[in-house]
C-alpha positions in Angstrom: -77.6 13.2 -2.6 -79.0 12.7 1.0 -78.2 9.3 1.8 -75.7 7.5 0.6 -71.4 -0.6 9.6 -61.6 -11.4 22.1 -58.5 -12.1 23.8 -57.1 -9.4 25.6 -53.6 -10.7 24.9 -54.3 -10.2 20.8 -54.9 -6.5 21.8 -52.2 -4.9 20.6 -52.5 -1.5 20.8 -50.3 0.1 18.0 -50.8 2.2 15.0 -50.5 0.4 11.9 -47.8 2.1 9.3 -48.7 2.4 6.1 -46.2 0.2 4.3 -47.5 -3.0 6.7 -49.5 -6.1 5.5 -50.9 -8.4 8.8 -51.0 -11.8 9.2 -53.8 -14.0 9.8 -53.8 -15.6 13.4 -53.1 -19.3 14.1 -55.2 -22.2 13.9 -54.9 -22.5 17.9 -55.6 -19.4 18.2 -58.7 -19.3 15.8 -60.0 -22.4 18.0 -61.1 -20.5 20.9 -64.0 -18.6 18.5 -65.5 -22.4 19.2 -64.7 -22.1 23.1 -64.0 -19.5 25.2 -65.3 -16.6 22.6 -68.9 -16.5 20.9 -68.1 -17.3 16.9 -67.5 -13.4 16.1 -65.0 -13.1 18.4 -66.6 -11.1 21.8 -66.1 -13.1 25.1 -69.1 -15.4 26.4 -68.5 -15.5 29.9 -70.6 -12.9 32.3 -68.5 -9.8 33.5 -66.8 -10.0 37.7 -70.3 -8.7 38.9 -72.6 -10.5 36.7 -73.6 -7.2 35.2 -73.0 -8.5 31.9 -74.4 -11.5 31.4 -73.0 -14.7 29.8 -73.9 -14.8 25.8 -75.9 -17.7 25.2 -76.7 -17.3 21.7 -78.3 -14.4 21.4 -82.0 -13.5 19.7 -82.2 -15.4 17.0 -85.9 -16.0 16.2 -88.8 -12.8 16.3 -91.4 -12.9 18.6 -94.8 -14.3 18.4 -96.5 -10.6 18.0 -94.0 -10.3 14.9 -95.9 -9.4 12.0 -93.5 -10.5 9.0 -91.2 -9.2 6.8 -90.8 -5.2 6.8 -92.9 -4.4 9.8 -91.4 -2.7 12.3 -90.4 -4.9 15.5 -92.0 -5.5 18.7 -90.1 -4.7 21.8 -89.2 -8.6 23.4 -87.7 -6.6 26.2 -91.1 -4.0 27.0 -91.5 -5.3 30.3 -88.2 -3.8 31.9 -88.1 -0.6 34.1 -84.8 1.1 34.3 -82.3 0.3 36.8 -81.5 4.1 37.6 -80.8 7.1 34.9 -78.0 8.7 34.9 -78.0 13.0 34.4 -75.6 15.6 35.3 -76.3 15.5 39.1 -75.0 12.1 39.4 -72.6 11.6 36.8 -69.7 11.5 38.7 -70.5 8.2 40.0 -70.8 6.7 37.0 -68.0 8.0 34.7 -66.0 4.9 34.8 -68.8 3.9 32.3 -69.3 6.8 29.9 -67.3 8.2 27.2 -65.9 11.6 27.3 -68.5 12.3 24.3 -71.9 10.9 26.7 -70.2 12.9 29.6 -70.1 15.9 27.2 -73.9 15.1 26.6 -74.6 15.4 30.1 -72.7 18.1 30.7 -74.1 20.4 28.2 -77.7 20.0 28.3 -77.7 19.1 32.2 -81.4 20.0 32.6 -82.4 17.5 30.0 -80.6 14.8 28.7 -80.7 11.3 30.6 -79.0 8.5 30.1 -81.8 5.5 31.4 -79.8 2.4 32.1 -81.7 -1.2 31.4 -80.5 -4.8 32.7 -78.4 -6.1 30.2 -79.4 -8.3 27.3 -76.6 -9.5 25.2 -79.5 -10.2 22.1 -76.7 -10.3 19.5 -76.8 -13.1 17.0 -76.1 -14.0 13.1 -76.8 -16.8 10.7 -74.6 -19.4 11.3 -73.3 -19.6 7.6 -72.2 -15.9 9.0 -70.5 -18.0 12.0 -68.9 -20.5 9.9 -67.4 -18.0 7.7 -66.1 -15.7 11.0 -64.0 -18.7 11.7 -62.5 -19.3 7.9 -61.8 -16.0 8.2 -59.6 -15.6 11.2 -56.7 -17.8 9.7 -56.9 -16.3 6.4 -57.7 -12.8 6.3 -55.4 -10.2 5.3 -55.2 -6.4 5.3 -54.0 -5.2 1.5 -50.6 -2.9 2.0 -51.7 0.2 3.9 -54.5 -1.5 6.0 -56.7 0.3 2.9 -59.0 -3.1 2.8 -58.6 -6.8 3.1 -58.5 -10.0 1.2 -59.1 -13.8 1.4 -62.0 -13.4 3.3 -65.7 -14.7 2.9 -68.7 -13.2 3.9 -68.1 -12.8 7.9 -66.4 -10.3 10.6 -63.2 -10.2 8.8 -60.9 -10.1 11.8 -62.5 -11.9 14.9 -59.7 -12.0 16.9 -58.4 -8.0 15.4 -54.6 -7.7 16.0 -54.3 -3.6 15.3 -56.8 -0.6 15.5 -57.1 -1.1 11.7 -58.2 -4.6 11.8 -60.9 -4.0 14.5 -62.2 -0.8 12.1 -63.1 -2.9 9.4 -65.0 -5.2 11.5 -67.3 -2.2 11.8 -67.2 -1.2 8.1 -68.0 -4.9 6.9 -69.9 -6.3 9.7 -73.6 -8.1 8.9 -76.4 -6.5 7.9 -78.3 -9.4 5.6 -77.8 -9.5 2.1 -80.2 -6.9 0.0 -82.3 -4.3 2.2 -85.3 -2.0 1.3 -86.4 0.5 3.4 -88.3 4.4 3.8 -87.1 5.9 6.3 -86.3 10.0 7.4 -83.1 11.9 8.7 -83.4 15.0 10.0 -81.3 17.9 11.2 -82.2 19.9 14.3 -81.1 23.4 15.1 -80.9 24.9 19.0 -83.9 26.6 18.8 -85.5 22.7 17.8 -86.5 23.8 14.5 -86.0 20.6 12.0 -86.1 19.7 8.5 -87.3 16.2 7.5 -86.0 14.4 4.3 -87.7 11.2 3.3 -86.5 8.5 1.3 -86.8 5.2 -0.2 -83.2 3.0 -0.2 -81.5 -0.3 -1.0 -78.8 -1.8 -0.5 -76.9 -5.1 -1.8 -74.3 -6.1 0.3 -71.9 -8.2 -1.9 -69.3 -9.0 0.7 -72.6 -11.2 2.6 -74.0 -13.2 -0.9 -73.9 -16.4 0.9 -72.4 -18.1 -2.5 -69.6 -16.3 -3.1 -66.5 -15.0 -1.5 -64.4 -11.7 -1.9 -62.5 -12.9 -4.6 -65.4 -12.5 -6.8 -66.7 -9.6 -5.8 -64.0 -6.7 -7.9 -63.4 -4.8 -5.1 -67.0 -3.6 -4.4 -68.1 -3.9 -0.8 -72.0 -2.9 -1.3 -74.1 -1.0 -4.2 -76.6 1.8 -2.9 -79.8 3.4 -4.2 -81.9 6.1 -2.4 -84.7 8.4 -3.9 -86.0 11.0 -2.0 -89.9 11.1 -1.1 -90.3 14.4 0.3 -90.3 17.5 0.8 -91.4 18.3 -2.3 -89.0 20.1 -3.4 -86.3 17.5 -3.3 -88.8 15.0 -3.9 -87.5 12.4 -7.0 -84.0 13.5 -6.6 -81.8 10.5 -5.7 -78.1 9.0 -5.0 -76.3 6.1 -6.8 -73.0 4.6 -5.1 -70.7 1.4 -6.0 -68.7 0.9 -1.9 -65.1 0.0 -2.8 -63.1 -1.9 -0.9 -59.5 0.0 -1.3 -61.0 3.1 -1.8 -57.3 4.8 -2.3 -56.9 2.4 -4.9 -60.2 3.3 -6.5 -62.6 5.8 -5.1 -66.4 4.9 -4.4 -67.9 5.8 -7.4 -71.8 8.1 -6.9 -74.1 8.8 -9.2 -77.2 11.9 -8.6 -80.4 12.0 -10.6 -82.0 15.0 -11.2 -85.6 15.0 -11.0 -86.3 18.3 -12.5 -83.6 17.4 -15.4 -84.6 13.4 -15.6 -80.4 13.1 -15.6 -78.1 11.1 -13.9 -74.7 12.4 -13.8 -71.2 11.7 -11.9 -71.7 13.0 -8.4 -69.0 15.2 -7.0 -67.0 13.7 -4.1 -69.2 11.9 -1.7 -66.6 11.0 1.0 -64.6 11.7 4.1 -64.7 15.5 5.4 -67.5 16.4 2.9 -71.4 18.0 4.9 -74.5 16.0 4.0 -76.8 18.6 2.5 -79.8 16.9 3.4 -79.0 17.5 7.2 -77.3 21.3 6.8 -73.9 20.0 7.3 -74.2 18.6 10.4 -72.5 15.7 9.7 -69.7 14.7 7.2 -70.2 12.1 5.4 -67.7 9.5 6.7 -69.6 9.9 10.0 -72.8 8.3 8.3 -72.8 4.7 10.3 -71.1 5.9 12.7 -67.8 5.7 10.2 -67.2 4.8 6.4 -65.2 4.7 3.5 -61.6 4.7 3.8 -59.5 4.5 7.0 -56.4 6.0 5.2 -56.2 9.3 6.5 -55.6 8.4 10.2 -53.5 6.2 11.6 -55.5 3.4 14.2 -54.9 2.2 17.2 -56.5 -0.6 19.2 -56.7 0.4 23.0 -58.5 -3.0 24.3 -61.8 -3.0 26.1 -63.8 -1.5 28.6 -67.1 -1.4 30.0 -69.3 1.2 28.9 -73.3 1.8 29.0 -73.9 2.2 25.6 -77.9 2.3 23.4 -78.8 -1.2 23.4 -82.1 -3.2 22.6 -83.9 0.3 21.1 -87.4 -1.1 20.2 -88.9 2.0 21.7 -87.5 4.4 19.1 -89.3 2.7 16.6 -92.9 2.0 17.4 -95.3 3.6 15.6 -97.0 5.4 18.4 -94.3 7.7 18.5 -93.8 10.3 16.7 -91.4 12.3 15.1 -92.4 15.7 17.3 -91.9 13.8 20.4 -88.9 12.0 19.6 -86.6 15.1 18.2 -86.6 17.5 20.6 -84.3 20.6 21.4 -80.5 19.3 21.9 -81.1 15.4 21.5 -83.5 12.9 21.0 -86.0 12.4 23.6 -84.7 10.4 26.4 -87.9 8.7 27.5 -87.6 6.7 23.9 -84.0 5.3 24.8 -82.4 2.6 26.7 -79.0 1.8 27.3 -77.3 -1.4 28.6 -73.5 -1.9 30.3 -71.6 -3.4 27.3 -68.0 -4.6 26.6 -66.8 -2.7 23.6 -63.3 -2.2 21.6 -61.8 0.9 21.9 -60.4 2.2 18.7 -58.6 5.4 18.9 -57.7 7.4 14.9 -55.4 10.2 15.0 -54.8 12.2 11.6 -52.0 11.5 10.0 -49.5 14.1 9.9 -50.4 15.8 6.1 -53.4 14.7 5.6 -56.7 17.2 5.9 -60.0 16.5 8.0 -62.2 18.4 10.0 -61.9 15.8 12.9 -58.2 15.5 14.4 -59.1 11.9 16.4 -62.1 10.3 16.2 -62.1 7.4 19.1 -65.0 4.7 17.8 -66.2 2.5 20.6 -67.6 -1.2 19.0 -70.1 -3.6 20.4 -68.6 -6.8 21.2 -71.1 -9.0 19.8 -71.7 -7.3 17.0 -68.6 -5.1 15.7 -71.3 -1.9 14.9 -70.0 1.2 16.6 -72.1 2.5 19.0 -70.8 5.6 20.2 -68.1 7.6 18.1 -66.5 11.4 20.1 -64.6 13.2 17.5 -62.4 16.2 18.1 -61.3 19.3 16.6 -58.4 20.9 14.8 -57.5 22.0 18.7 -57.9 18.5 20.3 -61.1 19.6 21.9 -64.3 17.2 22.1 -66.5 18.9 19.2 -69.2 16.1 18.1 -70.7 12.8 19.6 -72.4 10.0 17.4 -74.4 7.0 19.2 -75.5 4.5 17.3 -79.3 3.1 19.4 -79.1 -0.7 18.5 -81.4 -3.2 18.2 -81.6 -6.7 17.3 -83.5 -7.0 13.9 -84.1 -10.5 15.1 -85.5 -11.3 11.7 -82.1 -12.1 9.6 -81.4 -12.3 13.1 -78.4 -8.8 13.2 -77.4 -6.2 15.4 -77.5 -2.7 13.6 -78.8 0.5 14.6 -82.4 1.7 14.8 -81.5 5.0 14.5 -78.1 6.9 14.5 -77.5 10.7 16.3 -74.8 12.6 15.3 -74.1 16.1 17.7 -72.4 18.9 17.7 -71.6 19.9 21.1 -69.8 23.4 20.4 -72.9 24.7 18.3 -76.0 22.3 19.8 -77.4 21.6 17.2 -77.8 17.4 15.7 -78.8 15.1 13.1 -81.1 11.6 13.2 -80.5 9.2 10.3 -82.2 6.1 10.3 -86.0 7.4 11.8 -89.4 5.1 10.9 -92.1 5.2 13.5 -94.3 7.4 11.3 -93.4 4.8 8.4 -95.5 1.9 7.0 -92.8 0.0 8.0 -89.2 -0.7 8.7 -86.3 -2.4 7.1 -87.0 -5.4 4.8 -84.4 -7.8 4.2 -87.3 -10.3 2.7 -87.3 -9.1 -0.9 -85.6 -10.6 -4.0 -82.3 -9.4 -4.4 -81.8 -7.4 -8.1 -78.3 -8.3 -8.8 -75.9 -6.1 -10.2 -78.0 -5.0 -12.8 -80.3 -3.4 -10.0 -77.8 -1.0 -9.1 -76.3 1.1 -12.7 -76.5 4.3 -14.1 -79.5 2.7 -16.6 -81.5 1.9 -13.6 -81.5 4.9 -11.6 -83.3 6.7 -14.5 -85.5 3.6 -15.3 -86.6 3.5 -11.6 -86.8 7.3 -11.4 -89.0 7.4 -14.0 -91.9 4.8 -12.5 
């Protein structure tokens, strides 16, 4: 069980009540996704200072020293130096930029973390079939009563032009990441003294929303189907994790599924959602914070707060290559900072607060999305008592393959106890993720094939 995703004016920056449906926008105002906005819905023009460059479609081929599907990607962006590095000493002049979580980064490892700022490349792209459904989407997707999914929408951002801090959430939860994935990759938890534990596995993924023939109607309220297997250690070597993703998960929970290796069983998992601690990384994260944020949104209530401008992990080749190695990139307190890069990005700002009678360990979360992409790249959550407690950053990359944005690698910390996690890690791997292979249907992902998969 280790493992289990603008017009300023439409920012409307309310919390959506429970009992409320939303409307899809207008056809005039769905045109300006073919104008003024790139097809999902970010703005193309540059920012006042040119800092932010105009999108102009984005990375959308790999580069010639690509070496096919499931190899790990070559940096297109190796030749640029940082433009200055931002620490503790200098922080101050930069804050207008940072999140209170990336300031509490600096802050409490000041001799050593470093935030190394890179021109900006906005390298965000999709399949157009991706594009063409965005736009069907705008004037016909709807939230279901409670904002606890959506309907009438194909596979696409959901809600381009979002309306509420609900609508811009599930943009994150359902943005693009190909069709069926298979990849081996590590997540690992780090104490303060740096000691780590590595877990291994092998996982797949079938995104049903993003079957390019079909639509959500079809799809029985099932978002994605997952399968992981652990590889190592040993001792939770062959042990592995079923889930069916549901859309409303208050109207039907995601469903999991654990094989025991030592048993050669596969039984009902206990509750893999919201507040519950991934095992596999001591607790360090819950399990709703896995990408960043998942699962339901029915336990806070959301609020859109518009944009802002914010150097956030962008373009993170570097984390990947193979030279590097897992020792060098997790050290004590955070990941190594000579492996990151970070780029000055527009991003929504989505602000959760619990709702009153409902439990969680985190009393707001505030989730910061990508523009061009929807993926969250930096989440700060806060405790019972309002104070910052933990910091996720998502380090993004264009898998220029498909071509998608998603993460390279995700970092969740904990500021109060400094300790963190890593999901997401491959350098030392064969490879990385491989969107090539034949997808296995439905069939792939039951009860009957865990064990028949376990058992090769």
């Amino acid at each position: 069980m280790t493992k289990t995703l603008s017009l300023l004016a439409l920012a409307i920056s309310v919390s959506f009540a429970a009992s409320q449906t939303q409307a899809a926008v207008s056809a005039a105002q769905a045109g300006v996704l073919k104008t003024t906005l790139t097809p999902l819905g970010a703005e193309k023009a540059a920012n006042a200072d040119g800092s932010i460059p105009a999108w102009t479609g984005g990375l959308s081929k790999p580069p010639a020293d690509y070496q096919g599907p499931g190899s790990h990607q070559p940096d297109p962006f190796a030749a640029d130096q940082p433009l200055f590095t931002i620490s503790k000493a200098n922080m101050q002049q930069y804050t207008a930029h940072l999140t209170p979580g990336q300031i509490g980064l600096l802050s409490t490892y000041p001799a050593t973390f470093r935030i190394p700022v890179y021109a900006t490349h906005r390298s965000g792209a999709a399949p157009q079939w991706v594009y063409d459904n965005t736009f069907a989407n705008a004037t016909s997707a709807k939230l279901l009563e409670g904002g606890n999914g959506f309907s009438d929408a194909y596979g696409g951002t959901p809600f381009p032009l979002p309306q509420s801090g609900v609508e811009a959430l599930w943009n994150h939860i359902a943005r693009y990441r190909g069709t069926y994935l298979v990849r081996r990759s590590s997540e690992a938890g780090v104490q303060k003294n740096g000691n780590k534990s590595i877990v291994t596995s092998q996982d797949e993924a079938l995104f049903h929303f993003y079957d390019p023939t079909g639509n959500y109607a079809s799809l029985n309220n099932t978002l994605f189907d997952y399968m992981g297997f652990n590889t190592s250690p040993a001792r939770l070597a062959g042990g592995g994790l079923l889930v069916h993703e549901t859309l409303d998960q208050v109207k039907e929970p995601r469903q999991a599924w654990a094989y025991n290796a030592g048993q050669r069983r596969v039984r009902r998992a206990p509750t893999v959602a919201y507040e519950t601690p991934v095992e596999a990384v001591d607790g360090l994260r819950t399990v709703d914070d896995t990408d960043m944020f998942n699962g339901s949104p029915d336990r806070y209530n959301w609020k859109l707060l518009g944009k802002k401008e914010i150097y956030i992990p962008y373009n993170n080749y570097r984390i990947g290559n193979p030279e590097v190695k897992y020792d060098e990139l997790l050290t004590p307190g955070h990941i190594n900072p000579d492996y990151t890069r970070y780029e000055l990005h527009r991003v929504w700002v989505v602000e959760g607060t619990l709702k009153p009678g409902m439990r969680h360990v985190y009393s707001k979360r505030v989730l910061y999305l990508d523009e061009d992409s929807w993926g969250a790249a930096v989440v700060d959550q806060y405790d019972g008592r309002g104070e910052l407690w933990r910091v996720s950053q998502a380090y993004l990359k264009n898998y220029y393959e498909l071509p998608t944005t998603w993460s390279a690698l995700d970092t969740y910390h904990d500021l109060q106890a400094h300790t963190y996690s890593v999901q997401g890690l491959d350098s030392e791997e064969r490879g990385s993720v491989d969107f090539s292979q034949p997808s296995p249907g439905d069939g792939g992902f039951t009860p009957a094939a865990m064990r028949r998969k376990a058992s090769r």
